[in-house]
N, C-alpha and C positions, 0 to 999 in steps of 0.2 A: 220307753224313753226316746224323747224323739231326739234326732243328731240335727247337725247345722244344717244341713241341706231342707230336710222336712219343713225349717221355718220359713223358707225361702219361697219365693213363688217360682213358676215353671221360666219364667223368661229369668231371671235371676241364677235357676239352677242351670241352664242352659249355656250361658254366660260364664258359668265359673268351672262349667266340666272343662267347653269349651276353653279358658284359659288354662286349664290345668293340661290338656291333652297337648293344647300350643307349647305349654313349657316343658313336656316330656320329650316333645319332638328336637323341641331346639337344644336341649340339654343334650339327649343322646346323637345328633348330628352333630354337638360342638365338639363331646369328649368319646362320645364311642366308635362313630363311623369313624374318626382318622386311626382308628388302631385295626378295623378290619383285614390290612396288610401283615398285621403282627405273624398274623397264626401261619402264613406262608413261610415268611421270615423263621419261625419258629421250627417247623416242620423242615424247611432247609437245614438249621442248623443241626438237628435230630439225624436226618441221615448223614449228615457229614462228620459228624460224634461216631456213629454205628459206623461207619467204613472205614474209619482212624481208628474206633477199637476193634476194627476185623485186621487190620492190616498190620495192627500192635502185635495181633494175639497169633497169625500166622508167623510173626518174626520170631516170638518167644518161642514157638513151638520148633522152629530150627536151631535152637540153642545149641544143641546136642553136636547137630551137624557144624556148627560155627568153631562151637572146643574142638571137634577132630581135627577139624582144618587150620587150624591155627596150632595144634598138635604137632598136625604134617610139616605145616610150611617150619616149625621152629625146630624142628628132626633133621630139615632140609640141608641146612646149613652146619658147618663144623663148628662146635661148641669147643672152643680151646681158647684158653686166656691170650690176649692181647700180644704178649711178649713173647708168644711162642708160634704164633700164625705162621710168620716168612719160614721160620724152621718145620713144622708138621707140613707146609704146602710144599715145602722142595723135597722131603723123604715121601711124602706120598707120591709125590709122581717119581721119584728114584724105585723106587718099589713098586709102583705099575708099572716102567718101563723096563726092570728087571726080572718080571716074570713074562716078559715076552723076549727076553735073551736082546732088549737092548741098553747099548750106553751111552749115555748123551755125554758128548763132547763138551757141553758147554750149558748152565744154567745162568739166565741173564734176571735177574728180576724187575718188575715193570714198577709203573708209579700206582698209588692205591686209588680209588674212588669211595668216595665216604658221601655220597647222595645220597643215601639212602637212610633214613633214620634209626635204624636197625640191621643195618647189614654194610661188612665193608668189602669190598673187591680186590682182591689181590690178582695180579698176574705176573708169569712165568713164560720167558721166551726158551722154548728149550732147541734145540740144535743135536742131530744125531744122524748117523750116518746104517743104515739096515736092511735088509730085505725089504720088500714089499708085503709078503706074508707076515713080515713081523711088525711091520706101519701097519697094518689093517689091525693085528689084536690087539697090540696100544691105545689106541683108537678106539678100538671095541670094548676096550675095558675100564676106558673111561666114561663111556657112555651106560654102559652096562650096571655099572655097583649106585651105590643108593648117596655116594658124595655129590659134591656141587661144583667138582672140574668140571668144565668144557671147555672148548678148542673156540677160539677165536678167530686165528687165524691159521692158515697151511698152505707154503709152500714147498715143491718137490721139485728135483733137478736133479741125474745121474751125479754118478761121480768121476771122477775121472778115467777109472778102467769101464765105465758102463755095466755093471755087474752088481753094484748097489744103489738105493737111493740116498740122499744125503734130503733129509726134512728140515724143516723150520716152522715149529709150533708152536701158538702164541696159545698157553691156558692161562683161564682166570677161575677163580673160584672165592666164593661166598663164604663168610665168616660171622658169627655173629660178633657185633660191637658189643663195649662194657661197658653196664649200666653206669653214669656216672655217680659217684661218691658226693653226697652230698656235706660238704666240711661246715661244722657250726661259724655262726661270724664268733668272733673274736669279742670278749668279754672287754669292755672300757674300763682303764685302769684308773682314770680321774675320780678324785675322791668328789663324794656327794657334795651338792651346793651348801649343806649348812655346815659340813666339816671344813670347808675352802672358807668359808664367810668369817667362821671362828679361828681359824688358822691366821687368816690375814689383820682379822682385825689383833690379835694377839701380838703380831711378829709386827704391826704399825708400830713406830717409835712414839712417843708420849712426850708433850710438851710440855714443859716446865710448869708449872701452876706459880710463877712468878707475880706481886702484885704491882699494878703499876706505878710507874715514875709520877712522883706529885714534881712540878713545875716550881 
């Protein structure tokens, strides 16, 4: 069976290989060479997939350690309702200061700080007059137990027989805030549009169906 080339003569088939090889060439330089850039473009975005799922998959795997720490920190702070904070922060520090045999003269309370999204700052100016050995484990005992008093500030100056010190200690300490309550809106009491429509037209007054005046 001969094909269309066989009927051809040699300059004929010559001619038509040769336009055919023209039209392969210019075909694939119009629509394939411009995409030769693809497969870099490609292979970029390939590694940069694998290094956002390496760096995914190294996050996921500290989960564990993310809950402890978030454990810790939410330990850290004294969990006591709202209304009780200023009350639990002034007998906690009456009761670290009276296991080291001191009595403050004086509990001042400071203003709060609420910067924080979860956490509010109370402070306590306390004023007390003691030894030195017994300011040192006040001190130490504040730092020492597992709450969120610290010392802010401290000032020291005798007293007037020079035999005691008289301190001035500013604590603050960490609270957790309460979650707020989210209250429903409020149900509308206006009656639906087609009970208003019927209402109104009902309660319209009605005009006489009087016939008119002939002249």
């Amino acid at each position: 069976m001969k094909t269309y080339l066989d009927e051809l003569r040699p300059n004929e088939r010559r001619l038509v290989v040769g336009v055919a090889v023209m039209a392969f060439v210019v075909l694939n330089f119009w629509f394939v060479v411009p995409h030769f850039s693809d497969w870099e473009s490609v292979t970029a975005r390939r590694y940069k997939a694998e290094e956002q799922l390496e760096s995914y998959k190294s996050e996921i795997a500290q989960k564990k350690n993310y809950d402890d720490l978030i454990k810790q920190l939410s330990s850290d702070a004294y969990q006591v309702p709202a209304e009780e904070q200023s009350l639990h922060f002034a007998q906690e520090t009456q009761n670290k200061a009276s296991l080291c045999g001191i009595t403050p003269t004086s509990l001042v309370r400071g203003a709060e700080k609420t910067n924080s999204l979860f956490f509010v700052e109370k402070s306590i100016t306390v004023v007390a007059t003691a030894r030195e050995q017994q300011l040192v484990d006040f001190l130490y005992n504040l730092g020492a137990s597992n709450s969120m008093i610290r010392v802010r500030d401290l000032s020291l100056h005798p007293d007037a027989r020079r035999e005691q010190l008289t301190a001035q200690v500013k604590l603050v300490a960490s609270y957790q805030k309460a979650s707020p309550v989210k209250t429903p809106a409020p149900a509308s009491k206006a009656a639906p549009s087609f009970l208003r429509t019927k209402s109104t037209a009902s309660t319209a007054p009605k005009r006489p169906n009087t016939p008119p005046k002939r002249s």
